[in-house]
N, CA and C atoms as a LAMMPS dump frame, in Angstrom:
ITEM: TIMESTEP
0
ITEM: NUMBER OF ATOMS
396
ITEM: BOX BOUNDS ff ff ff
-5.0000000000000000e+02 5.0000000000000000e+02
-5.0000000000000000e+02 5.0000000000000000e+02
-5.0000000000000000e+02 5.0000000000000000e+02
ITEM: ATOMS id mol type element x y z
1 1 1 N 24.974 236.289 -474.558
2 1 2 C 25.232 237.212 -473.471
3 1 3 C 26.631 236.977 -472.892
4 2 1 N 27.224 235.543 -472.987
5 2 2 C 28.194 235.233 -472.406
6 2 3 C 29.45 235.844 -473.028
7 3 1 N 29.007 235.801 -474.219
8 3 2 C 29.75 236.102 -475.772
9 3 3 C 30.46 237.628 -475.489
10 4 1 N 28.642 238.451 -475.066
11 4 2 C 28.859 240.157 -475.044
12 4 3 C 29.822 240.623 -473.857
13 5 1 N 29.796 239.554 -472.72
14 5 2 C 30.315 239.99 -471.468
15 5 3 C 32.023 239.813 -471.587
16 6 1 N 31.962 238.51 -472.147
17 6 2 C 33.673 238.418 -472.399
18 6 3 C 34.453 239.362 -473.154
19 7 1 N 33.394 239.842 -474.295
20 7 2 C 34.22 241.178 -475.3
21 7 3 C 34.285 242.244 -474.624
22 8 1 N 33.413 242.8 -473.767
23 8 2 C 33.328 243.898 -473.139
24 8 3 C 34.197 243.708 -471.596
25 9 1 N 34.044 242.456 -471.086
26 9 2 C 35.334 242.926 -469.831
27 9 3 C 36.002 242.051 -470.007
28 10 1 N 36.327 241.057 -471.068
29 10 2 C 37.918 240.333 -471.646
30 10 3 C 37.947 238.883 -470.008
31 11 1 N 36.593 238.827 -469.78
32 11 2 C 37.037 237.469 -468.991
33 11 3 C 35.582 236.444 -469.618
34 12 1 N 35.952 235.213 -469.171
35 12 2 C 34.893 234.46 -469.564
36 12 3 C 34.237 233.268 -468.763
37 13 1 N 34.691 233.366 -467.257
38 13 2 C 33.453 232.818 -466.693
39 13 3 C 32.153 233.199 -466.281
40 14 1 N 31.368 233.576 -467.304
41 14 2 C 30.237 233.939 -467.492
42 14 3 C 29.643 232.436 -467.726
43 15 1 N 30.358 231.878 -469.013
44 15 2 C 29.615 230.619 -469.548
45 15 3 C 29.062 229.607 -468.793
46 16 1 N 30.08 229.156 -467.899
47 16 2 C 29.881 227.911 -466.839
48 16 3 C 28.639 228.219 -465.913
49 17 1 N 28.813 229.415 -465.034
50 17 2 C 27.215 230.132 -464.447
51 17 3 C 26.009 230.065 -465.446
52 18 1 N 25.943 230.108 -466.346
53 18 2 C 25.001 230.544 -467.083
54 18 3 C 24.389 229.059 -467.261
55 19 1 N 24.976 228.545 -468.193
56 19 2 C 24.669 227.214 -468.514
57 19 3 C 23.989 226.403 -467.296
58 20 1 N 24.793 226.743 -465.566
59 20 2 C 24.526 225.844 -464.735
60 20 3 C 22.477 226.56 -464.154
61 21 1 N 22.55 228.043 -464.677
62 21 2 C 21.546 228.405 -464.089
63 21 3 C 20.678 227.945 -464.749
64 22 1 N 20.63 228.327 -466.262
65 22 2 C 19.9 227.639 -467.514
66 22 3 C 19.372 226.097 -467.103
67 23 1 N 20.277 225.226 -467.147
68 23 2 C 19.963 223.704 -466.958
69 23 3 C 19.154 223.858 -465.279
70 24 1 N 19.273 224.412 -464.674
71 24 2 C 18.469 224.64 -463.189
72 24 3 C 16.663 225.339 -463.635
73 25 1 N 16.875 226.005 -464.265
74 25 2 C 15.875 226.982 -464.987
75 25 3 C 15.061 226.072 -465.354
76 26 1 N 15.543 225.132 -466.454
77 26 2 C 14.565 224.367 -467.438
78 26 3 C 14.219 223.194 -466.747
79 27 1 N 14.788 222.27 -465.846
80 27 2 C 14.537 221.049 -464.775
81 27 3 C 13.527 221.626 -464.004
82 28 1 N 13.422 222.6 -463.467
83 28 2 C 12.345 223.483 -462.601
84 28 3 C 11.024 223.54 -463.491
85 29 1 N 11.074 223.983 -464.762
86 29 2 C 10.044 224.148 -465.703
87 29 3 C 9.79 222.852 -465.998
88 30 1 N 10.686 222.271 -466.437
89 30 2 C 9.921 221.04 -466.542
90 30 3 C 9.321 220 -465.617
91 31 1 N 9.821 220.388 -464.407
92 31 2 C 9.077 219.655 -463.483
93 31 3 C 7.261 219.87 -463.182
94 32 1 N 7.082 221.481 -463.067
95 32 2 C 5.922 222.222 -463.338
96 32 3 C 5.151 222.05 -464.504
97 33 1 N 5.688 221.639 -465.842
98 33 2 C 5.136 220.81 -466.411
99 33 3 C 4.27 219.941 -466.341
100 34 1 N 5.139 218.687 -466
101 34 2 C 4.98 217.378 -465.51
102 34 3 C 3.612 217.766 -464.43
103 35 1 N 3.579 218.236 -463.269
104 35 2 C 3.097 218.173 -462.724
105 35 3 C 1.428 218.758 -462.962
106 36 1 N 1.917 220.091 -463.857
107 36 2 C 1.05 219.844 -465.039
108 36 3 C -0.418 218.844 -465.765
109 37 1 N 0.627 218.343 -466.096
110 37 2 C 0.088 217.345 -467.357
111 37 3 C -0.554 216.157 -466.36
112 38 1 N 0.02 215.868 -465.594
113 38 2 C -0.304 214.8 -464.157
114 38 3 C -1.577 215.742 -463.664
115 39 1 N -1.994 216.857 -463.48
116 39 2 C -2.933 217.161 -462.562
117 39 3 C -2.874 217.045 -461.186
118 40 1 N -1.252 217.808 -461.14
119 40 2 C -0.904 217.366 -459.571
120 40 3 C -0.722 218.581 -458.833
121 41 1 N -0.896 218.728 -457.548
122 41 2 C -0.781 219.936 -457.028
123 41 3 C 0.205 219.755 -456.337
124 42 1 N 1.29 220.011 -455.811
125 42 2 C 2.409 219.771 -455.12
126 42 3 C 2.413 220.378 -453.66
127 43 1 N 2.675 220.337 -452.807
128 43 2 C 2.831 220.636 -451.185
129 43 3 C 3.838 222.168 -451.644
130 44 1 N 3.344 223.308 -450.63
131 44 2 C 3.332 224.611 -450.628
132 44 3 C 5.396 223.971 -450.586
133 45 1 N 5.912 223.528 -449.843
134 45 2 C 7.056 223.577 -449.9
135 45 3 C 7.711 222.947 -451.082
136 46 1 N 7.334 221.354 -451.671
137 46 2 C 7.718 221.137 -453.111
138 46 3 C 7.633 222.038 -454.288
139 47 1 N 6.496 223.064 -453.881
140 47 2 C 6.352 223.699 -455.226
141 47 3 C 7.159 224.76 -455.115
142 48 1 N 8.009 225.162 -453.93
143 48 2 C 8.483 226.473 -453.606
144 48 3 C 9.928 226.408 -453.815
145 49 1 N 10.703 224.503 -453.429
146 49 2 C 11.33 224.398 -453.92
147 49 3 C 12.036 224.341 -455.373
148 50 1 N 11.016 224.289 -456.08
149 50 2 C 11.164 224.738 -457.537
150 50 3 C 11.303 226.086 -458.015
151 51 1 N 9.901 226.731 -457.387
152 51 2 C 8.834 227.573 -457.964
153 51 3 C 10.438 229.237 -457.835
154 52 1 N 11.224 228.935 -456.724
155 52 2 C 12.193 230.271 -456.649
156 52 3 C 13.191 229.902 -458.076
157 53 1 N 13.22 228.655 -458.856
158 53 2 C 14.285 228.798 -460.381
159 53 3 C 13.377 229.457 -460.873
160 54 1 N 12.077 228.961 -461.278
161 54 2 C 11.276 229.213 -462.328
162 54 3 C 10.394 230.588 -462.465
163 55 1 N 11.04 231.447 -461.335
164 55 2 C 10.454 233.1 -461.568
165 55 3 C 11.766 233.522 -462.47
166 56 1 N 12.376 232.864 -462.756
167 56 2 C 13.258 233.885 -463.901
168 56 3 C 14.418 234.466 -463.515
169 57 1 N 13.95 234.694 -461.954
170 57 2 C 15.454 235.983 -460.879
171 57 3 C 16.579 235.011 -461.162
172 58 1 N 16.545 233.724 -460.991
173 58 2 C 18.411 233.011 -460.754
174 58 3 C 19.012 233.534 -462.411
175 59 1 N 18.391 233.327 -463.497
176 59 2 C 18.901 233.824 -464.604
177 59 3 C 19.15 235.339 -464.889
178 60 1 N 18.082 235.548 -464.747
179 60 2 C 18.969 237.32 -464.454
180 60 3 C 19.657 237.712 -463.699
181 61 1 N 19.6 237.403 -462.314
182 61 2 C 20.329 237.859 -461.574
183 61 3 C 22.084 237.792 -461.944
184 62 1 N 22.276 236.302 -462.52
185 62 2 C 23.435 236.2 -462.595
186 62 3 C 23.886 236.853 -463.899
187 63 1 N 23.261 236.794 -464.864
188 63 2 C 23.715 237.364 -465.775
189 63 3 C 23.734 239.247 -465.515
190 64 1 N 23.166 240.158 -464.55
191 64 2 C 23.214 241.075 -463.835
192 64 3 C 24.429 241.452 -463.068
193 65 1 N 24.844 240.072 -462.266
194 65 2 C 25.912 240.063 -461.769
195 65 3 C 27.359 240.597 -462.313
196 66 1 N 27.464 239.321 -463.35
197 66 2 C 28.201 239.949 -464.554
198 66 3 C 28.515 240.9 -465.648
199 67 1 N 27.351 241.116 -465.53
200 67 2 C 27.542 242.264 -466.447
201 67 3 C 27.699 244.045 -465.405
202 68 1 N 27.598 243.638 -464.252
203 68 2 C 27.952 245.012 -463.685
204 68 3 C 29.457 245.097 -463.079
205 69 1 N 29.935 243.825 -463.021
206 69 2 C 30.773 243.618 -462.313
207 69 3 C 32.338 244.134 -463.208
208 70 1 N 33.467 244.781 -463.043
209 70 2 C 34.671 245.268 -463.359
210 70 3 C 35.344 244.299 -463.251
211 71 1 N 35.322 243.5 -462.786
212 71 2 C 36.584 242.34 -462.326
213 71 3 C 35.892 240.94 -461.764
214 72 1 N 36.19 239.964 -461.668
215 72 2 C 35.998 238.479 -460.799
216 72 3 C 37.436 238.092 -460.344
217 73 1 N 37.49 238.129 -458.892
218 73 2 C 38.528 237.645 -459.141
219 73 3 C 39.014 236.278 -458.928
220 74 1 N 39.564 235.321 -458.483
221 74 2 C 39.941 234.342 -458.323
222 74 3 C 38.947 233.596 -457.191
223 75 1 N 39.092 234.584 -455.962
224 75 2 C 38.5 234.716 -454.51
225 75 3 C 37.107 234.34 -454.728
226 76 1 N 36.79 235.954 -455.454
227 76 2 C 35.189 235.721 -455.949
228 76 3 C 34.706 234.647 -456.609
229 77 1 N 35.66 233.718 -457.427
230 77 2 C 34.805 233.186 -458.611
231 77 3 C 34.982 231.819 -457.533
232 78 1 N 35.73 231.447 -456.938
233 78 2 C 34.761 230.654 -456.15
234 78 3 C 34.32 230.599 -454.533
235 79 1 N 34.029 231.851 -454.533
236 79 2 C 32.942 232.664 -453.294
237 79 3 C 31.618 232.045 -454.264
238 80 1 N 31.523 232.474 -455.646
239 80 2 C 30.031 232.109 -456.609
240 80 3 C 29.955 230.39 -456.485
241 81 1 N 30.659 230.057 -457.413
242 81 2 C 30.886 227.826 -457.216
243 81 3 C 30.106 227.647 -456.041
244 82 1 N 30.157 228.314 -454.711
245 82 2 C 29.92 227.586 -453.89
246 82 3 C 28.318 228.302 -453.357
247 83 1 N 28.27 229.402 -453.414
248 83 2 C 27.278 230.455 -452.558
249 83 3 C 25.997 230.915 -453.289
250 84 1 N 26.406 230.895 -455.064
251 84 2 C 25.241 231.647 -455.688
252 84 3 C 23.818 231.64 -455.823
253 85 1 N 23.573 230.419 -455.382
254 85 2 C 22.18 229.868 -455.723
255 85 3 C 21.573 230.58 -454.006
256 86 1 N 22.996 230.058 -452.891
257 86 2 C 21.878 230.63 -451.502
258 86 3 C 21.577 231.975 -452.173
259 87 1 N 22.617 232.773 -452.461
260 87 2 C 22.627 234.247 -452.553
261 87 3 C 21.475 235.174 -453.572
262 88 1 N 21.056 234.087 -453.996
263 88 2 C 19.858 234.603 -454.973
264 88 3 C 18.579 233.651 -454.631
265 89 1 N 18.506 233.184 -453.66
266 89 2 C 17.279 231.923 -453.257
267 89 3 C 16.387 233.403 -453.008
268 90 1 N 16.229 233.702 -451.927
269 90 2 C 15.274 234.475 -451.603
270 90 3 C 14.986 235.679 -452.134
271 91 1 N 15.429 236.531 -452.54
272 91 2 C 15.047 237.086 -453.793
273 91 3 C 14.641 236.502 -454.767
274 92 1 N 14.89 235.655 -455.529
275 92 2 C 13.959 234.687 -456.376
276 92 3 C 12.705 234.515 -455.658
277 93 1 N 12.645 233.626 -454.373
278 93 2 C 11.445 233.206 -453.691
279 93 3 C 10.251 234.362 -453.756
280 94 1 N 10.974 235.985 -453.137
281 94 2 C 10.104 236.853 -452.974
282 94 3 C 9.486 237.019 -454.682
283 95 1 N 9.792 237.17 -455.756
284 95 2 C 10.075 237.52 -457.029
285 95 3 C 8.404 236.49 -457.337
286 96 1 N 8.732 235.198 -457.091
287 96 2 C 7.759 234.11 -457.37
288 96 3 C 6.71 234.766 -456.852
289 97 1 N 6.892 234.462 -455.052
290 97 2 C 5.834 234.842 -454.361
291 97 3 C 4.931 236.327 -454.638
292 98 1 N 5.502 237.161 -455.134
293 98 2 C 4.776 238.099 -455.54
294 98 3 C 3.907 237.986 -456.673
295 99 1 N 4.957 237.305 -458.295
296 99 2 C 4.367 236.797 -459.096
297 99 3 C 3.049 236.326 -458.664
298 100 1 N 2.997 234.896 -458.101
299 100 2 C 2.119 233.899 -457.735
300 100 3 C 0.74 234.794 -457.434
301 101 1 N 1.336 235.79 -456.382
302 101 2 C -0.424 236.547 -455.635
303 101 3 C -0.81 237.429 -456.648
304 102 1 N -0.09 238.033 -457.743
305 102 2 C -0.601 238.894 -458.918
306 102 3 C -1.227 238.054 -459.935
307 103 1 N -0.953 237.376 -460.007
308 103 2 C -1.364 236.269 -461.006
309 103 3 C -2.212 235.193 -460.88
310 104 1 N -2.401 234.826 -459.762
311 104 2 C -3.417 233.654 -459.308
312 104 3 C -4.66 233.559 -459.746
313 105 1 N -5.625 234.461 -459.699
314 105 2 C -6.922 234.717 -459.876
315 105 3 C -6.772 234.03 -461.553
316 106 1 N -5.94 235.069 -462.644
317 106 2 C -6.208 234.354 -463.829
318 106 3 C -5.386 233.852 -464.37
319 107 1 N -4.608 233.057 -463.772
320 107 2 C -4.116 231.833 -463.425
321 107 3 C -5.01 230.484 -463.91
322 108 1 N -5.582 230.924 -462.347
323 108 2 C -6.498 229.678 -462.36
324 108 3 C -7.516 229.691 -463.156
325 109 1 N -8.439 231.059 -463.668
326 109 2 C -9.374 231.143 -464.495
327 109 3 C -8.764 230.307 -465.835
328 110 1 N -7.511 230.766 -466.217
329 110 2 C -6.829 230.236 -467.509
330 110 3 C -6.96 228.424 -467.324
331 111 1 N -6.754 228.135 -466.307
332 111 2 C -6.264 226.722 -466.237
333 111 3 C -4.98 226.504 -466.037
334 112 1 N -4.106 226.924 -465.53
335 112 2 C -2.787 227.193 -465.895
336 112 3 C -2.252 225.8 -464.613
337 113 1 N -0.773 225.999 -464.484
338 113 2 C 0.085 225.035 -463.631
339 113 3 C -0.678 225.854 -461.96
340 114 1 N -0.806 225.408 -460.847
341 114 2 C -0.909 225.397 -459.554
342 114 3 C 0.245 226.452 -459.469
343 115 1 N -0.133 227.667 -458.472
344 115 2 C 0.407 228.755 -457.891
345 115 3 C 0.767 228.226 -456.166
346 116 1 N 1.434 229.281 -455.743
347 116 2 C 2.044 228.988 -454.304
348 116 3 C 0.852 229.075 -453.808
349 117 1 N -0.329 230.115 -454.119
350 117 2 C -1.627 230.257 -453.598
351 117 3 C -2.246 229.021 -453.003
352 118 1 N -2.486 228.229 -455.144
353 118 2 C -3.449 227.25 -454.836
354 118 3 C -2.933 225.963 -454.025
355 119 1 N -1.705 225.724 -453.977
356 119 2 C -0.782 224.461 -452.994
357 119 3 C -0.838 224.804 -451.654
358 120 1 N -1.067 226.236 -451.259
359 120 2 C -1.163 226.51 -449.935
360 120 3 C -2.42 226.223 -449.515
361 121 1 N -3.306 226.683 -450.238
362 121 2 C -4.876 226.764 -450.149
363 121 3 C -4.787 225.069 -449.86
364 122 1 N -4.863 224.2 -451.032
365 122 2 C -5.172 222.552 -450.851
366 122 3 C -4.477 222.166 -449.187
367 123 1 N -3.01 222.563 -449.012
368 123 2 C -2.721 222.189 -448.049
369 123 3 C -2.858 222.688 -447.126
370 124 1 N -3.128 223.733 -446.816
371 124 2 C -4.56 224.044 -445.505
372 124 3 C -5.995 223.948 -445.378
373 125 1 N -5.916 223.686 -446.723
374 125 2 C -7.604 223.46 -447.016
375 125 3 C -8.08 224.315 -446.168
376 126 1 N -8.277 225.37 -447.237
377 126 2 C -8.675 226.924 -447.024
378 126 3 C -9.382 227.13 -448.474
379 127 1 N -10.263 227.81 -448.193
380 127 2 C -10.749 228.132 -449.581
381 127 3 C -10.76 229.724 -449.947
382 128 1 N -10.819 230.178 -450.959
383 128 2 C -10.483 231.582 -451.56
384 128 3 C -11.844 232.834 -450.914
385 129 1 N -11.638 233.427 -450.091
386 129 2 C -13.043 234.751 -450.341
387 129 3 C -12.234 236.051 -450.695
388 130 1 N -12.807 236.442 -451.623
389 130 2 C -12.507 237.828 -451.623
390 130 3 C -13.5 238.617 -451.344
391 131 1 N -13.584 239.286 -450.333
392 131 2 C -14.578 240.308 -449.393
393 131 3 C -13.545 241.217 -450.011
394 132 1 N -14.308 242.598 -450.48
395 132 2 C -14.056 243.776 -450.239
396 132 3 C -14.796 244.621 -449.49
């Protein structure tokens, strides 16, 4: 992608973003893993601190970024170095959090990694009704 963006608008800090979101992406997954394989449920905020890489938005977004963008300029490129991750936190977060409540039910039927649901649930110790 980094490859397509440089041929098509002739600049190439695409790579350095990408790579840094990527390596953010997969430390996040693999932490959810881990936690995983441990049988651990993590506190609604540990898991949230992860849980906004691992909806996917920080990687698209940036690669979105770039690819709509006509120009970077000097200014901008490190306005990004310093800002990008706030600038896409909560949109990611919402992205998860929506994920999480669409998905929970068979989620958990599956067995899968702990949702924002079920870490909230343990840590209020609340339990699930669905009344309709």
């Amino acid at each position: 992608m980094a490859d397509e963006i440089r041929n098509e608008k002739g600049w190439s800090q695409v790579l350095p973003y990408l790579k840094k979101v990527w390596a953010d992406h997969t430390k996040a997954i693999l932490m959810e893993a881990k936690w995983y394989n441990e049988g651990y449920i993590p506190s609604l905020e540990e898991y949230l601190s992860i849980g906004w890489m691992t909806s996917g938005c920080l990687v698209l977004g940036v690669l979105s970024f770039f690819s709509i963008m006509n120009e970077v300029t000097h200014e901008m490129e490190h306005f990004l170095e310093n800002n990008l991750q706030q600038i896409l936190h909560d949109p990611c977060l919402i992205l998860r959090l929506l994920n999480d409540l669409s998905t929970h039910k068979a989620e958990r039927e599956r067995g899968d990694a702990p949702s924002a649901i079920q870490c909230y649930m343990r840590e209020a110790n609340v339990l699930e009704s669905w009344r309709r």
